[in-house]
C-alpha positions as CSV (number, residue, x, y, z in Angstrom):
1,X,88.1,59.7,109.1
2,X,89.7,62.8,106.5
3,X,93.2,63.0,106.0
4,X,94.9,65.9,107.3
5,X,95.1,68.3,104.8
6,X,97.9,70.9,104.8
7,X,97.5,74.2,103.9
8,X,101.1,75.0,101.9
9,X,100.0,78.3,100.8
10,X,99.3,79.0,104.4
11,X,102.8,77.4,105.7
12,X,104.9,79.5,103.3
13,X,103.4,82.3,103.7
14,X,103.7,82.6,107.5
15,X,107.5,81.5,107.3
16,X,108.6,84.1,104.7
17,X,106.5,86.9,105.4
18,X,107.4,86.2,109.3
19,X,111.1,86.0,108.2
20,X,110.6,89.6,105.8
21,X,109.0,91.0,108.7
22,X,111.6,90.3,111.2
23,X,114.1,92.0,108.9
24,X,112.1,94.9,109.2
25,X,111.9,95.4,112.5
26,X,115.1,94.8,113.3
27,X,117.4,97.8,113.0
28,X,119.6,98.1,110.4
29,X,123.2,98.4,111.6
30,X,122.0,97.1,114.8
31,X,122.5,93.7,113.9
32,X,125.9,94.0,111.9
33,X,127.8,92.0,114.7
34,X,125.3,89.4,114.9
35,X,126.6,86.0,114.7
36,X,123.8,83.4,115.0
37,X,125.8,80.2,113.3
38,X,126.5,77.3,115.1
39,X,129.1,76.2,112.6
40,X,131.1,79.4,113.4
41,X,130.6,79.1,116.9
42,X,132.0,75.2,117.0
43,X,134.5,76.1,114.1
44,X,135.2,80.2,114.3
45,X,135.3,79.9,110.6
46,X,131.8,81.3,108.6
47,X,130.2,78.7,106.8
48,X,128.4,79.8,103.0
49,X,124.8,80.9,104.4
50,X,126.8,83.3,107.6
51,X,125.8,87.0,107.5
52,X,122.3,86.0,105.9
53,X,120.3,87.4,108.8
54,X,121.9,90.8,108.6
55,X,122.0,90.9,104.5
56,X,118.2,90.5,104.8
57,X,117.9,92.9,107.5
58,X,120.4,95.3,104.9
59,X,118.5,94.5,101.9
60,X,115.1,95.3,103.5
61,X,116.5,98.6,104.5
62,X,117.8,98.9,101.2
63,X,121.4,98.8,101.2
64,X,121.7,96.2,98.8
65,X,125.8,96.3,99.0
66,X,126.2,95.9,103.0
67,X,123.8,92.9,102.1
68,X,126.3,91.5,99.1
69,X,129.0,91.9,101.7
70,X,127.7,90.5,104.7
71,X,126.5,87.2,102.1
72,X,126.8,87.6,98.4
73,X,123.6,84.5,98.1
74,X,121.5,86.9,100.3
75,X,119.9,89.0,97.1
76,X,118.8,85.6,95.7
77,X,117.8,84.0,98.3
78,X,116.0,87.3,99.5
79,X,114.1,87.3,96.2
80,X,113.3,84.0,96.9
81,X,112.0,84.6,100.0
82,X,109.7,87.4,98.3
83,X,108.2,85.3,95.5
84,X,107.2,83.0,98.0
85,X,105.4,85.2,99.9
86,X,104.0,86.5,97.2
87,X,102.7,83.8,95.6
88,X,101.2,82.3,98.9
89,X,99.4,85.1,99.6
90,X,98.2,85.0,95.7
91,X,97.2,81.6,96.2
92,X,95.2,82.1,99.4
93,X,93.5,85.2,98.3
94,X,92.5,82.7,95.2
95,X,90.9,79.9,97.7
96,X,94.2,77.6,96.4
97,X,96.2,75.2,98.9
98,X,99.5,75.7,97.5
99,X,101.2,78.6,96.0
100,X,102.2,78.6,92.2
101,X,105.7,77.8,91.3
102,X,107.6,80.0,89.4
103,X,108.1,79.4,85.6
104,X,111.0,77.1,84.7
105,X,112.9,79.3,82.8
106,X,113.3,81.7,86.2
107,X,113.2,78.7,87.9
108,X,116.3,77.1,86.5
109,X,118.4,80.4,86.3
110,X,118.1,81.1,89.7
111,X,118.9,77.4,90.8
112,X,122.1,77.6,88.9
113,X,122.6,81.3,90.3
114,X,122.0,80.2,93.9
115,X,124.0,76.7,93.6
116,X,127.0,78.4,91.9
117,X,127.8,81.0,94.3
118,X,126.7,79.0,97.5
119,X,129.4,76.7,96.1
120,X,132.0,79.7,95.7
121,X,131.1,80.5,99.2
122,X,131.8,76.5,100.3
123,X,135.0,77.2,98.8
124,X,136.3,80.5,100.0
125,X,135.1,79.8,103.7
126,X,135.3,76.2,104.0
127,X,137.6,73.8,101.9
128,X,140.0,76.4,101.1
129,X,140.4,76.5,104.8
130,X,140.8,72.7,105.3
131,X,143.0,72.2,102.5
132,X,145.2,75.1,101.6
């Protein structure tokens, strides 16, 4: 008997073109008091990744700066979410199982990007809460 085989390319590209697609269908400013976190709803407080959905709905319609407001992660994460798809779609137009990583260089200053304000955003809406 084969071994299941997974189909990566496939995977990721359903997940991020589904989640860029969503974006686009929902109205922009339609969705600007939408709050879907369950941390926020136990805690009332927003934790770093709140305002995510409507920053990619914003950045899709291209309002870049309602996006940076709602969650200033959302660009990167958004771009992200774009190379992905991109690159799944790439690698299953090429007959490939998995899509091609990006090169290390973009790699690593987007990782420290992402991590560094994700951890500014721990601190404005989390510890700084709990502790001062």
């Amino acid at each position: 008997m084969r071994p299941l085989r997974i189909n990566t390319a496939l995977i990721t590209a359903a997940i991020t073109g589904g989640a860029l697609a969503a974006s686009a269908i929902l109205p922009h400013g339609g969705v600007d008091g939408l709050k879907l976190c369950p941390w926020y709803h136990l805690s009332g407080h927003p934790c770093p990744f709140c305002g995510m959905t409507r920053a990619f709905v914003a950045i899709t319609h291209f309002d870049v700066q309602a996006a940076i407001d709602f969650n200033l992660g959302s660009p990167l994460i958004y771009g992200a979410f774009l190379y992905m798809f991109w690159a799944s779609i790439s690698a299953l137009r090429k007959g490939e199982e998995r899509p091609t990583p990006p090169k290390k260089a973009l790699y690593n200053s987007w990782i420290t990007a992402t991590i560094t304000i994700f951890a500014w955003l721990f601190y404005q809406r989390i510890l700084r809460l709990i502790f001062f």
